[in-house]
C-alpha positions in Angstrom: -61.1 -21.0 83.8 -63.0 -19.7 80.6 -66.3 -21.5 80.2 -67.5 -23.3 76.9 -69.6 -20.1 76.3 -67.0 -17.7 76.6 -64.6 -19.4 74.3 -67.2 -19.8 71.8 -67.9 -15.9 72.0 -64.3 -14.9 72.2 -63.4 -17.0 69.1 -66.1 -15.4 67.0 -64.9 -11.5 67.4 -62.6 -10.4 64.5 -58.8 -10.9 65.3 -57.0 -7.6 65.2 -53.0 -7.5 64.7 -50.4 -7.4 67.4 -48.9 -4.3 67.4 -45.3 -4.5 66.4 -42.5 -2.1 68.0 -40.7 0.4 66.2 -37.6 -2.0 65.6 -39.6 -5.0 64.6 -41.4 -2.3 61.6 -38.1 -1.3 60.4 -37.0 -4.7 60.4 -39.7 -5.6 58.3 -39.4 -3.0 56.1 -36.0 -3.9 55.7 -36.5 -7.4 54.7 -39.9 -5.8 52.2 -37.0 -3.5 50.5 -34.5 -6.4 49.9 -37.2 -8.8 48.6 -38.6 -5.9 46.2 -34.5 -5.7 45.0 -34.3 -9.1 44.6 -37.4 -9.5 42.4 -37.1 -8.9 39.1 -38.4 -5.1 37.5 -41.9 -5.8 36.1 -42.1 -4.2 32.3 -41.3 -0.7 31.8 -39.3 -0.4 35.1 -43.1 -0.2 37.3 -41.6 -0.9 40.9 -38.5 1.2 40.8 -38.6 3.6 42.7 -37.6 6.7 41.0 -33.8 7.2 43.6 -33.1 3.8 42.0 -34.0 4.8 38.8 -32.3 8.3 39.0 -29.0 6.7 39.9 -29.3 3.7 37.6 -29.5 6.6 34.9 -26.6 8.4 36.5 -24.6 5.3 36.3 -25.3 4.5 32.6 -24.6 7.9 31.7 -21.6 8.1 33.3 -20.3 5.4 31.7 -20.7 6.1 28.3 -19.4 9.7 28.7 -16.2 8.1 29.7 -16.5 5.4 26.8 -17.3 8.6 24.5 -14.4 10.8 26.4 -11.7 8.0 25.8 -13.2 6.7 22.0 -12.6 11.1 21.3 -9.0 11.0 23.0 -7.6 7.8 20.7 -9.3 9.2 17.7 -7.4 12.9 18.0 -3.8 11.2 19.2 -4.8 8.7 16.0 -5.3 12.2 13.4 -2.4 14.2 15.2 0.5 11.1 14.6 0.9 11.1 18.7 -0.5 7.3 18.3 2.2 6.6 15.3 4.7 8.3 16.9 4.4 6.4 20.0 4.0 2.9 18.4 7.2 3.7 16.5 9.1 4.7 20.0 8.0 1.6 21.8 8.1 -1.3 19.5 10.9 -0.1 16.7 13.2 1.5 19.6 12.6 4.3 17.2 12.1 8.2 18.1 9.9 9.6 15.3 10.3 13.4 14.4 8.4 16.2 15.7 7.1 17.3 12.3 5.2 13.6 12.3 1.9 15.0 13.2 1.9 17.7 10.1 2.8 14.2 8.0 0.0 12.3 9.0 -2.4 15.8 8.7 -1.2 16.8 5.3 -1.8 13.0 4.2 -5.2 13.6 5.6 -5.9 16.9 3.3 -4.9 14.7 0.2 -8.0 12.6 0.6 -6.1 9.8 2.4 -8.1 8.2 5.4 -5.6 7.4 8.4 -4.7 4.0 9.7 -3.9 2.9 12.9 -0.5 2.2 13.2 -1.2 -1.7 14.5 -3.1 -2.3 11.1 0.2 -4.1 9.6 -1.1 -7.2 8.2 0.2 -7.9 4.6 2.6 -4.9 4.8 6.3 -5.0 4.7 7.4 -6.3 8.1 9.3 -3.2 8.8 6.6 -0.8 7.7 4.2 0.6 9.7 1.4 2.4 8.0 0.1 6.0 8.5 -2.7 6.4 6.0 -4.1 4.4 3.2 -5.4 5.3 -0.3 -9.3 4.8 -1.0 -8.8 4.8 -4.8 -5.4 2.5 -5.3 -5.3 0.6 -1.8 -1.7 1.6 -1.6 -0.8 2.7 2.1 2.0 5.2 3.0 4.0 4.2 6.0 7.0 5.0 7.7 9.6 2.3 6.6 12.5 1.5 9.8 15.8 1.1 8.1 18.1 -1.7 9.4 21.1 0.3 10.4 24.7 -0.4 9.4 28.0 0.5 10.9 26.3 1.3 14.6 24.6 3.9 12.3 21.2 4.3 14.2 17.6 3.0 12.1 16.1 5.8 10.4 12.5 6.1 8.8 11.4 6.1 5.6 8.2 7.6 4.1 7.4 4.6 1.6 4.2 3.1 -0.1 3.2 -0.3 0.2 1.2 -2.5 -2.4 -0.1 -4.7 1.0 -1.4 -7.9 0.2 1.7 -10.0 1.2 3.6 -8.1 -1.4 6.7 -6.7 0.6 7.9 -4.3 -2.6 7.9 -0.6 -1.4 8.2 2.8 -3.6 10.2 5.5 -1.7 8.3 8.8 -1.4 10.7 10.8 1.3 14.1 9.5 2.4 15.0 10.4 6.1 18.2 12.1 5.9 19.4 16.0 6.3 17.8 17.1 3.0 14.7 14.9 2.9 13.4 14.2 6.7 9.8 13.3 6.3 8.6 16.6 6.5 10.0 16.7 3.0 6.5 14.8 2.1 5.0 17.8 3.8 6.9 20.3 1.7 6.4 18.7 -1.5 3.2 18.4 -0.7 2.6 21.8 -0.4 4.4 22.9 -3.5 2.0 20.5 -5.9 -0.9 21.8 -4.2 0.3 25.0 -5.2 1.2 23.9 -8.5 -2.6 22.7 -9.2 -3.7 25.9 -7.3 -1.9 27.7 -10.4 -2.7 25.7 -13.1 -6.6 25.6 -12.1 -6.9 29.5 -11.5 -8.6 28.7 -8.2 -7.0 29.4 -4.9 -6.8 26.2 -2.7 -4.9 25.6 0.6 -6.3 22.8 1.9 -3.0 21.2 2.3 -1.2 24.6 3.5 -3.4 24.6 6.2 -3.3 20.9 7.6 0.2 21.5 7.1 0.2 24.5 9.9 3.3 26.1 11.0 5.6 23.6 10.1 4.4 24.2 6.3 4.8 27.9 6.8 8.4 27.3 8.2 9.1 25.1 4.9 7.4 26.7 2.1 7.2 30.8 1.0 3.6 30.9 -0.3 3.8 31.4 -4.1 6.9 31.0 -4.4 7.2 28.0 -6.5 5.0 30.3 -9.6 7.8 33.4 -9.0 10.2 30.7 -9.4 8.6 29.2 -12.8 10.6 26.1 -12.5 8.8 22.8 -14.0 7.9 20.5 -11.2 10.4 17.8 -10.9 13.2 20.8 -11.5 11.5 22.8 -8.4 11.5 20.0 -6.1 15.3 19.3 -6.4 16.4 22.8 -5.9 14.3 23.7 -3.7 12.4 20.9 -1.6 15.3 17.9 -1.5 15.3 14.4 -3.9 12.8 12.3 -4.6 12.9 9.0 -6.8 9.9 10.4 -8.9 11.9 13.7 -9.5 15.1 12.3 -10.2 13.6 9.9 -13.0 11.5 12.8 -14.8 15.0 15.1 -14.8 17.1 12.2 -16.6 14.4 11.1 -19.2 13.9 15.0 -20.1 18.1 14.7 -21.2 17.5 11.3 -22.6 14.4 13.1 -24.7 16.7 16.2 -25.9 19.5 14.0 -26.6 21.6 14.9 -23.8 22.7 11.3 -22.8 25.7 12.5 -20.8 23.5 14.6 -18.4 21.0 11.6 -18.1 23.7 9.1 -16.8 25.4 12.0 -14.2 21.2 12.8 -13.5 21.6 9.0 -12.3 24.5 8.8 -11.0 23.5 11.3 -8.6 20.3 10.0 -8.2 21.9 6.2 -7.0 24.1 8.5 -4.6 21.3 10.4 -2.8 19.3 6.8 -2.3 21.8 4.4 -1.4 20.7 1.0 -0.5 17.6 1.6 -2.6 17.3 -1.3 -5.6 15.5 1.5 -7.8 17.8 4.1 -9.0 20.2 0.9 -10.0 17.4 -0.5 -12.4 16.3 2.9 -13.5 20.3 3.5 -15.1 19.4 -0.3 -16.7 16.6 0.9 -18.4 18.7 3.9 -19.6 21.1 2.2 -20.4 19.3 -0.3 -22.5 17.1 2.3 -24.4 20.4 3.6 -25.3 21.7 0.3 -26.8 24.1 -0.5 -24.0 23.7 -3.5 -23.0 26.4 -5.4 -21.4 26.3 -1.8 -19.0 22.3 -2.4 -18.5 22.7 -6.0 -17.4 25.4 -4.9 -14.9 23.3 -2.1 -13.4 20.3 -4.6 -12.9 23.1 -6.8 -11.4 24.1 -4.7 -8.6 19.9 -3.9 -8.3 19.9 -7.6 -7.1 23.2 -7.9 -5.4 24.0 -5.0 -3.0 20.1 -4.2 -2.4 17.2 -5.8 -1.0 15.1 -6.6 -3.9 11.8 -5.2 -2.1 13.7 -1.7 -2.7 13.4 -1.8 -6.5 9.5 -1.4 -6.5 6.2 -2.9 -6.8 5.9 -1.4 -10.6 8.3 -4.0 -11.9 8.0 -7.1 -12.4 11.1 -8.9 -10.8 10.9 -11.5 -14.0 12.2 -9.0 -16.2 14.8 -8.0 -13.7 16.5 -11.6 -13.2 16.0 -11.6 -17.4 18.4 -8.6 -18.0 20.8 -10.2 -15.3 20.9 -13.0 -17.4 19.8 -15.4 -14.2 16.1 -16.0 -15.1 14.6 -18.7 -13.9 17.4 -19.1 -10.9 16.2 -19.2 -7.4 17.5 -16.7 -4.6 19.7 -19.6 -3.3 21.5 -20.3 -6.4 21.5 -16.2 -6.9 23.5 -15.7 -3.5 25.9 -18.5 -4.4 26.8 -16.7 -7.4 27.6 -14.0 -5.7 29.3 -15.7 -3.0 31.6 -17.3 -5.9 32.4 -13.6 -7.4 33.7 -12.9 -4.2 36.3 -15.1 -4.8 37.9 -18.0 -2.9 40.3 -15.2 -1.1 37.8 -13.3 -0.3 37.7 -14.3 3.2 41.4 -13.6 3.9 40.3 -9.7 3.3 37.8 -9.6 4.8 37.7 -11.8 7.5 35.2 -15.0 8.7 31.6 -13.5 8.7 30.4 -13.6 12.1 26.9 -15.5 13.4 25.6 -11.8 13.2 26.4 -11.3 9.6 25.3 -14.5 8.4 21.8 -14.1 10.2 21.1 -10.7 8.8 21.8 -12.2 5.3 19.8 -14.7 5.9 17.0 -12.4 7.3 17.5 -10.3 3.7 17.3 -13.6 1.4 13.8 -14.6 3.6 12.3 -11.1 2.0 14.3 -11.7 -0.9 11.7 -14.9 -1.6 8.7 -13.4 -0.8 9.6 -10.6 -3.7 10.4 -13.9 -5.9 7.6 -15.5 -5.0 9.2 -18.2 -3.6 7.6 -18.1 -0.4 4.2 -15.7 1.0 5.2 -12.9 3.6 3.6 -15.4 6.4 5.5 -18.3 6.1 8.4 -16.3 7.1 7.5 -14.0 10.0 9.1 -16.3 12.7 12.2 -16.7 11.2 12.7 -13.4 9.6 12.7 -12.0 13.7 15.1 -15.2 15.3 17.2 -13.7 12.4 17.3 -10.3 13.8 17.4 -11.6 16.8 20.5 -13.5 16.6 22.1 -10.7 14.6 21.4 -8.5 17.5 18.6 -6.4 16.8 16.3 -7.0 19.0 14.2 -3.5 18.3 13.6 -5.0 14.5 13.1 -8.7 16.0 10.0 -6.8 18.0 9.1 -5.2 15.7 8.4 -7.9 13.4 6.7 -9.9 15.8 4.3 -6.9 16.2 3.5 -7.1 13.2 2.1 -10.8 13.1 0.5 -10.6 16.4 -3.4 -11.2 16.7 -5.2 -8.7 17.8 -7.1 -9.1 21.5 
């Protein structure tokens, strides 16, 4: 047994640690390691080690490669059309052509700044937009016909007011003569034009245009030519409203009425369905002093084409005015011409079917926006149950689409 002197001595030497084994040192340097991650970084990262910090740099540069990577992939399928051309295909049902991406290019080259194709709002519920104008605010946009006679829906190359104004202006009509690479063509030629005119050499468009310009257009061709413009175009491009109008007021101007009205003529036959060409022969017609023949053009205008079709540039007032229905409603419009039909009308002709009646009724909803009877929102909903129930579920989407927030 220690004695009281010993005890006393032994308790004042210095204590010295226990040494620890070799698994009791890496335990503790274990739990030193976890407690140092679990604390947080003092200022300036001071306490990282520099692995951590090396692979914490790795990690965040990694990262916003990819973000960089897939920010540069959406941009390039946005400028090359794949992006509108894929929209179209999944919510219209609608396969857009391959000359799309030399459309949305060329559109580029005349100063026009490209627009996703899920920036619908205010537009047309059947357009969707390709590029937009900084200096008017129009947008161009492909326009999806609603197809008649198990005909299949085409697209339109259009421009759109926006706003909640549903009038369009036809630039290119899809058809054999004037796909949408017609845009692209004329395109091409007017630069060309302006090229000639300015006595400077510019190709700007040409070359956004690429090999599907050079498969349209001989270069210079349009000065060997020396057509005017609007004559050019016709011959040698396809039809375009613009065109059409300039060739029958140059008749009107040199007295040539005959050739004006067969100008229009075939102008209404090369847009059918279009509300324009009808209320462009009115106007002729009414410069000329013909009147009871102006207010029947402007009639049809209203009654065998959506009103959206005869433009933004006029003001629908004026067109009801040379009906001689001003001030009516489109309710009391479509009864009129339910009553011209004539109460046998439906022994010819047969019962309409729940189709038929809801894809009138989806034409009288846009009908009212154009009046201003109702705005473009309050009939969204309605516009695609309409399609729906007259079985066209591709337009019903697409319409839907076009009123859905964003996420």
């Amino acid at each position: 047994m220690m004695s009281s002197a010993a005890a006393a001595a032994t308790a004042s030497l210095p204590r010295v640690a226990t040494p620890t084994t070799p698994r009791a040192a890496s335990s503790a340097t274990r739990r030193a390691r976890a407690a140092a991650a679990r604390a947080p970084s003092p200022r300036g990262g001071v306490g990282v080690s520099p692995a951590i910090r090396r692979r914490r740099a790795t990690v965040i540069a990694s990262a916003a490669s990819s973000s960089s990577s897939d920010s540069s992939d959406a941009a390039a399928d946005l400028a090359s059309g794949t992006t509108h051309a894929e929209y179209v295909a999944s919510v219209a049902g609608v396969r857009a052509p391959s000359e799309l991406g030399a459309l949305v290019a060329v559109l580029a080259a005349q100063g026009r700044a490209i627009v996703a194709p899920s920036e619908r709002a205010g537009l047309h519920p059947r357009c969707v937009p390709l590029a937009r104008d900084p200096d008017t605010g129009h947008t161009t946009c492909l326009h999806v016909t609603v197809p008649f006679d198990g005909a299949r829906a085409e697209l339109e190359v259009v421009s759109c007011v926006g706003g909640g104004d549903v009038s369009m202006t036809l630039l290119a009509k899809t058809a054999k003569e004037a796909r949408p690479p017609s845009y692209v063509h004329r395109a091409i030629v007017e630069e060309e034009k302006a090229s000639a005119d300015a006595g400077v050499a510019v190709a700007a468009v040409a070359a956004a245009a690429g090999t599907t310009g050079l498969a349209m257009h001989d270069p210079g061709s349009f000065v060997t030519l020396g057509k005017e413009l609007p004559v050019y175009l016709t011959l040698r491009v396809g039809k375009f409203p613009d065109a059409m109008e300039a060739l029958a007021k140059k008749h009107v101007e040199k007295g040539d009425e005959q050739s004006a009205l067969v100008t229009c003529d075939l102008y209404k036959a090369s847009f059918e369905g279009w509300g324009r060409p009808h209320w462009y022969l009115s106007r002729i017609y009414a410069d000329l002093g013909r009147d009871e023949e102006a207010r029947d053009a402007a009639r049809f205008a209203v009654t065998d084409c959506d009103w959206s079709t005869i433009g933004p540039e006029t003001d629908f007032a004026d067109v009801l005015e040379r009906c001689g229905w001003a001030g009516k409603s489109v309710a009391e419009i479509k009864a009129i011409c339910e009553t011209r039909r004539g109460p046998a009308a439906s022994s010819f002709d047969g019962p309409k079917t729940d189709a038929q009646v809801a894809e009138e009724e989806a034409a009288a909803l846009l009908d009212q926006v154009v009046a201003g009877e109702k705005a473009l929102g309050e009939i969204t909903q309605r516009l695609a149950e309409c399609y729906m129930n007259a079985e066209r579920g591709s337009l019903a989407k697409l319409v839907m689409c076009a009123s859905a927030p964003k996420l």
